[in-house]
Each structure stands twice: as C-alpha cells, then as structure tokens.
N, C-alpha and C positions, 0 to 999 in steps of 0.2 A: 517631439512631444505629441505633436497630430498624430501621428503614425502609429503611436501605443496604445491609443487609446483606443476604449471600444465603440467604436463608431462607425455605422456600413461606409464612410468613407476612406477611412484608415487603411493603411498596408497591411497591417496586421491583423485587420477585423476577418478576413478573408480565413487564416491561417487558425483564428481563433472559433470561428464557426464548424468550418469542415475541418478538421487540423489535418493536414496534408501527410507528416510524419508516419512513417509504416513501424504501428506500436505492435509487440509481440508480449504472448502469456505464455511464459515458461515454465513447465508444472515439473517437478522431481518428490516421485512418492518415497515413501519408507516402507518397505516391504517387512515382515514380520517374520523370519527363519527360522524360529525356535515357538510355535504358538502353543504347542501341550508342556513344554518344561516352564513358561510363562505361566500358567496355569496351576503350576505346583511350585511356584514362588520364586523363578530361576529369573536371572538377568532378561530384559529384552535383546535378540539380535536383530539389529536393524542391516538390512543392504536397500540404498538407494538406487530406486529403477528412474529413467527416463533422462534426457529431458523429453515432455511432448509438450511442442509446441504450436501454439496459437496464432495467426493475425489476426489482431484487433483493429479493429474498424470503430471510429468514436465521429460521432455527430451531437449535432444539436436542435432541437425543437424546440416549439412554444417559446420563442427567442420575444419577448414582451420589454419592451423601451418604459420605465418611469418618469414622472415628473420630480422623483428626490434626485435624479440623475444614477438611476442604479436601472438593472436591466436583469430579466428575470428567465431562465431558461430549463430544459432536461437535456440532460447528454446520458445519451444511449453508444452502449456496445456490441459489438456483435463478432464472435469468433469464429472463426474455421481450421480446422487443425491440417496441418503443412508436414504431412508426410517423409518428404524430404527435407526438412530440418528436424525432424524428431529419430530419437533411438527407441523404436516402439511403436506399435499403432495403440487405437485405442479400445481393440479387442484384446489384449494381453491380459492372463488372469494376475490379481495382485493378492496375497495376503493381509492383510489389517483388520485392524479390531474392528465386531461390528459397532460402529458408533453409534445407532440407535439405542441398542441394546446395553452398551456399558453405559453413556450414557444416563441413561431412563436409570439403571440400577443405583448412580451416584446420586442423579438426584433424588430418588425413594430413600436413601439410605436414613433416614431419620422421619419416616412415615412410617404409623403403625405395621406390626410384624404382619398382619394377616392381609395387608395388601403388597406387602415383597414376596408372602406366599402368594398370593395369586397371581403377581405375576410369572414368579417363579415356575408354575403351574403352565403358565399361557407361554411361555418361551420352551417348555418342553413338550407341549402340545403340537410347538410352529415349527418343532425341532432346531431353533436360533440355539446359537452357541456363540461362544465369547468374540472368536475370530472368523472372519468370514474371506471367503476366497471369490472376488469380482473383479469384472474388468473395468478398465484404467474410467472408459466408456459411461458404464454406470455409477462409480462412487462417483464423477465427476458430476453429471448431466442427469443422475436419481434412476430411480428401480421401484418394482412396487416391493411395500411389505408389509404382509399383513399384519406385522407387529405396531404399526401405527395404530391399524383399524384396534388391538388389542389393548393398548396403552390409554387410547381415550376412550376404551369404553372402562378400565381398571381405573383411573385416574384422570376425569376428563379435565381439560386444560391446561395437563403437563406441557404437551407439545402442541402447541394452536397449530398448526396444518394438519392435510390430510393430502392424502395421492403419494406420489412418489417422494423419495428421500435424497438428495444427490447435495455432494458439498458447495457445487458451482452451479445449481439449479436455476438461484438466481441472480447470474452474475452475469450469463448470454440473453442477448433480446432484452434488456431490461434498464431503466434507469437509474441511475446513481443518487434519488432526491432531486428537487426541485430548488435549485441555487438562487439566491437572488445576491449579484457583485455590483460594487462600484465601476461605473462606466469611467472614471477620470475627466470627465467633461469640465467640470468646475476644478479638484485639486487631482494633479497628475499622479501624487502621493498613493491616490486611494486607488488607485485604477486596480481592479481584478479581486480586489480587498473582499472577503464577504463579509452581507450583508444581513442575509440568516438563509437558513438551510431548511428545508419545508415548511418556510414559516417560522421558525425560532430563533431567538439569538441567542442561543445557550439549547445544550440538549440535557437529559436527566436520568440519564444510565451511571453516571458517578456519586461519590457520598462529599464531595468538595465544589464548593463556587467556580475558584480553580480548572479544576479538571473536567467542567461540563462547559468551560468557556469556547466558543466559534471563531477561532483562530485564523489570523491570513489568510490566504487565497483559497481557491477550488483545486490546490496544488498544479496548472496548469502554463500560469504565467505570474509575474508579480513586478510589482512598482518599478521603474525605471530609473538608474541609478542608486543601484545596489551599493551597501557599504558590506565590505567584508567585515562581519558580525555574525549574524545567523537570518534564517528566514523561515518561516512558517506556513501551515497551510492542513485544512482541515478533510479527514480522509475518513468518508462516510464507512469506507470496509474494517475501520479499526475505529471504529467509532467516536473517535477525539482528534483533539488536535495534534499536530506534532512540528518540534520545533528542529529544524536541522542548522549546523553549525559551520562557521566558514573553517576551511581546511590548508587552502592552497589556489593561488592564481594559476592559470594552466591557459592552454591555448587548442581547441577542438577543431582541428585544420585551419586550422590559420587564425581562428575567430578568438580574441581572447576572451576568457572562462572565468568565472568562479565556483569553484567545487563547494559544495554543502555535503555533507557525511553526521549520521545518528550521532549523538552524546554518548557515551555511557550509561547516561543516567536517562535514557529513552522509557526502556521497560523496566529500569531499579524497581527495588520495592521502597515500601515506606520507611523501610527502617535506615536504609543504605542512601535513600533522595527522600527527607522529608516531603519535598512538593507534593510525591504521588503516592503520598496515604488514600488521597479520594481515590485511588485505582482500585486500591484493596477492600474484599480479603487478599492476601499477596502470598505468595509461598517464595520462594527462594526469586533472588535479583535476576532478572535477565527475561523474566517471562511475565504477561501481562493477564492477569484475568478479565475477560470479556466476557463472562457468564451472562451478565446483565444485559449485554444485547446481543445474545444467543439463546433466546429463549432461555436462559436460567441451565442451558448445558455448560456441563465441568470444561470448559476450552479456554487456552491460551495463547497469545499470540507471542510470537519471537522474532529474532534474527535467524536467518537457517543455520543449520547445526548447533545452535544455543550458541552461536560468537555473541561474545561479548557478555556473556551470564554466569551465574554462578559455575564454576566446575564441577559442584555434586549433581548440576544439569545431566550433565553432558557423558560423569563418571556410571548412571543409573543405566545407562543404555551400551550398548557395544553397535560400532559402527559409524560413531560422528565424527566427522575430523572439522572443526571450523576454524575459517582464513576470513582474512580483511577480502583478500582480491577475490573470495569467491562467494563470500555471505554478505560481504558488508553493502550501503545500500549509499546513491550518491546521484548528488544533483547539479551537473554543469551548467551555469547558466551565464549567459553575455551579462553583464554588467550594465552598460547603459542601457539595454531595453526588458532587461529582468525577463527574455525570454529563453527557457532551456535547450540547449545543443545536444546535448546528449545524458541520458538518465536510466538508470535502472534499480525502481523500486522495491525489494525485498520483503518477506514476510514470509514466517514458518505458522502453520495452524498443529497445534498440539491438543492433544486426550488427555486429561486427568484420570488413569483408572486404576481399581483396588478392588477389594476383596469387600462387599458388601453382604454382610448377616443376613440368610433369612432366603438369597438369591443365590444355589448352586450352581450357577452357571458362572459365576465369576471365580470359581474355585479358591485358590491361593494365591489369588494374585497380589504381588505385597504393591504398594501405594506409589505410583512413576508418574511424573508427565511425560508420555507418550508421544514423539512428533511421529503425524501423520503423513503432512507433505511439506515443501515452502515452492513459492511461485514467485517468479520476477516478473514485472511490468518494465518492459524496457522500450525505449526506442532514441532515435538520433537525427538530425535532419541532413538531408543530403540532395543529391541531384542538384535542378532546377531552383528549387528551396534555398538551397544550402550555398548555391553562387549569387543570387540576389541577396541574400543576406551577406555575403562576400563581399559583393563588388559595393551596394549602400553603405555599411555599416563597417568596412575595414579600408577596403582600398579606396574609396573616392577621399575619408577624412585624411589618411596617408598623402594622398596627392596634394591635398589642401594646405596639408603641414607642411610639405616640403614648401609646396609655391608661397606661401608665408614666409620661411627663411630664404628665398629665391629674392623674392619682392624687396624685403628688408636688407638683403646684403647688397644686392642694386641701388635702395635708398642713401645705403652712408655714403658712395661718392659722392652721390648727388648734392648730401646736405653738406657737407665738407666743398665741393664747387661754389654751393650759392655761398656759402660762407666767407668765402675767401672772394667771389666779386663783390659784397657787401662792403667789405673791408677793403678793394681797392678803390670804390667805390666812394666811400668818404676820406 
C-alpha cells in the first residue's frame, strides 16, 4: 500500500513522475481517391496511408503536494517521428478534405446568405477548394492559410486562433491541463482518483450533469485492488469521461492482468444509450459529436473504422474494413496495484461534410461523416521495469505461498508428536 501511493517515497512515485514506459502515437490517415466525383455527389473512396509513427515522451511539472492530501501537476508530451517504424515519412503528399474550409462552410450554413457569398467569394479569390493535397507533415503540425486571416475578418470569432492550422498543433510541446489527483495518503481507495481538472470538478461542453461529470483517474494508474467490473478515467483529448469495462483475466508475461475494453454504448447515441443524450446533437450510434469543444467544428470522434457503430457509418464510405484486434481499444492492468502492463488507446477523428447553399465550393457533396485519420496511443512495460515489477509483485509472493504450504505441512507432524506425548504424558 506504501508503494502505490503518491509519495516521493514510494516505488511507484518514481515510475509515476517520469513514466519510464516507451509510449508511441501511431497515426493512420484516410486518403481521399475519388475527390471530383465526391464533389458531384458520388461515394467517398477512402485508402488508408501509414502507420507514422511517434515516440512519446511524457513528463511531469509544477508537481505541487496539498494539505487535503491531493497533489497538483502538468504532464507534458513531446514527439518525434521514428522513421523506421513508420511506412512513410512525413513529407508524403496526402489528399483530404480541406478541413478549414468544409469546416467554416458547415458551420456558416445557417448564417445569412450574403456572408456564405462572401465567403464564397474569399475561397475563390484564395483559390481553396473543397479537397486539399498536403503532406502527412503539415495537416499534422499546421500550415499557414490565409483562409484563417479571411474567415475572421468575414466572421470574426468563428475560429478564435490565428497562425497556422495543423490537427496535432496542439498536442506536441504542450500540456494535457492542470490535474489535481488524490495522493492515497489517508484512503488507498482514492489514490490517482481526480480531484478536478484546471480547476473544476465537472466541465461544461455537455447539455447533462451526467456527461460533464470528472470521472476516475488522469487514465494513468488507478486504486489498487481492482475488482473486475469496470474502471474509469477522464481524457482531456475527448473531452469527457470514459468508462471501460472488465473483459477477461489474462496474464502480460508472466504478470497477471485485467483487460478493460470500450462498451458498445461508449459513443451510442441518445436514442440507442439513454445516458448520452447530454452528448448530443448525435447523428447515427457509433460516433460522438465534440463540436462543442472543437471550437463549434462539424467533428466526430470514433472507434477506427466506425467498429462498433452504426453500419450506415461505415456503408457511406468505400474502404473501411473494422476488427476488434485492429480497432478496438484495451487496458491491461495488474490487479493489485491498478498499474497498466500493457495499453493501446484508440480514436478515429471524423469531418462532417455536405453541400452547403450559397458556398460553391462544396459542390454536391451529399451529407457523410468523413473519417480523416484514427491514432493509437500505445505502450507496455518492459526491460529493467518490467523484471522489478516481476520479481516484487509475482515471484517473491509465489515463493511466500509455496513457503506457507512448506511451513504448515512441516507443522502437522509436529502438532500430531506434541499431541501424542501429551497423551502419554497423563
């Protein structure tokens, strides 16, 4: 129990600061193969490029100890793309939609006509067109364009930034919010539990109590003595909580596991999982609307390839094939010290786009969620790590058990001897 807790004395304090684990970001785009018949109303063809892969490096700062016995930190990341594990660099040109551009037009679509004419005006001026051809490089890490500068001078405060545009801009160099978790010092229960997330205990991008509640952990580590049930933990990139569900006992080289794996009813809509009405508006089961903390853009979030979603997902596009083993998303974790062996977290980012009145640039495009890319957050412990958590937390209690049964079957002669001199005894 000393050992889990967060405390610079603790085994685990170590492991919890710098986490020692070699985590990877693995990005697989959707490339766009048919973008002019797209344009006059035809199916999307999607071909998935990559994986390019990332190692992630996670630290922690401003690491601040309270007197309620909770402890307040930033954990930063930082990438670098690993050539030789990727199929691709990150100079390859990709097709997709330009997301600024469909974007801005979804959300204009119900603002007066004579500002979709000007924009419409300002996109053939910039010569933007619906789909754009960039490398993996820039939709990643931004680009300039001057369709920014043009959108907030047409409509200033649609998109509060300004400078470059990139989907993972701010996901390198950058921290994840300001955590404040239970340290476990008083009840072992709460340890890693959070406490609120930049300050709040609840956040307010949902329409339900429910759905803006601060759920379990920083998804990092959680309470020690796990019942297989389910476990929780809140995930600033998907801006709610999320609750994973026990699966199956398993064993991660030697260490024994409990598997957690999504619900069904993760991204449902409201009509198919009552709970996640406050998610919506919702369109088909399987995909989650994050508009509201996406600046107010048409975006969805998924499983990749829409596993586990509606079928008229997945039927709208040509190119998806989704599998458990290769979409689905899953949390090994030791049991008695609620710390994870092996994980890799999932998530597809999707475009809502259509044919908006008023903006020729979106032609005929009839009404899809679009997936753009999905990225795995993965990692496993090993080496050095991975034999200390071995040799503490499997083989010494192994030894201990046997010398238990060892001790005790030693003892019944013994208490059978005294027994029997007692009794010659009187």
């Amino acid at each position: 129990l000393q050992n889990v807790r967060i405390d610079p004395s603790s085994i685990s304090f170590r492991m919890w600061k710098d986490i020692p684990v070699p985590f990877y970001l693995t990005v697989h785009f959707f490339e766009v193969l048919n973008p002019k018949q797209v344009l006059q109303g035809a199916k999307p063809v999607l071909s998935q490029r990559g994986p390019y892969v990332y190692r992630e490096y996670r630290y922690k700062t401003n690491i601040t100890f309270h007197d309620n016995d909770t402890v307040s930190y930033l954990e930063y990341r930082n990438l670098f793309f690993q050539p030789h594990l990727s199929n691709g660099t990150e100079d390859e040109y990709i097709v997709v939609p330009n997301i600024m551009m469909m974007g801005a037009a979804v959300m204009m679509e119900k603002l007066p006509n004579f500002l979709k004419i000007l924009l419409s005006g300002a996109l053939a001026s910039l010569k933007q067109e619906a789909f754009m051809n960039r490398t993996v490089g820039e939709i990643m890490w931004g680009y300039e364009d001057p369709l920014i500068d043009a959108i907030n001078t047409i409509v200033p405060g649609l998109i509060p930034f300004k400078g470059k545009f990139g989907l993972f801009i701010d996901f390198n160099n950058s921290d994840s919010g300001l955590f404040t978790v239970n340290t476990g010092m008083k009840n072992i229960s709460q340890v890693h539990m959070v406490d609120s997330w930049n300050g709040l205990k609840k956040v307010n991008y949902w329409r339900s109590s429910q759905c803006n509640m601060i759920n379990g952990t920083a998804g990092e580590m959680w309470p020690p003595f796990m019942s297989p049930t389910s476990l929780e933990f809140y995930s600033p990139d998907a801006c709610r909580s999320m609750t994973l569900v026990y699966e199956q006992s398993g064993k991660f080289k030697g260490v024994p596991t409990y598997r957690f794996v999504a619900p069904k009813t993760l991204f449902a809509n409201g009509t198919d999982y009552p709970p996640n009405e406050g998610f919506c508006p919702c369109l088909q089961s399987g995909i989650q609307n994050v508009s509201s903390c996406r600046l107010n853009a048409p975006m969805f979030i998924s499983h990749p390839h829409f596993y586990n979603a509606d079928p008229s997902l997945v039927n709208a596009v040509e190119g998806l094939h989704p599998s458990k083993d290769q979409h689905g998303l899953f949390l090994d974790v030791h049991p008695m010290t609620g710390i994870p062996m092996n994980c890799s977290i999932k998530l597809q980012l999707n475009l809502y786009i259509k044919q908006v009145s008023g903006i020729i640039q979106t032609g005929k495009i009839k009404p899809v969620v679009l997936p753009l890319l999905w990225f795995a957050e993965s990692g496993s412990i090993e080496g050095s790590v991975l034999n200390q958590f071995y040799t503490n937390l499997v083989l010494l209690p192994s030894v201990l058990e046997y010398l238990q049964y060892i001790f005790l079957g030693l003892s019944v002669p013994l208490i059978i001897s005294a027994a029997v001199l007692m009794a010659m005894s009187k």
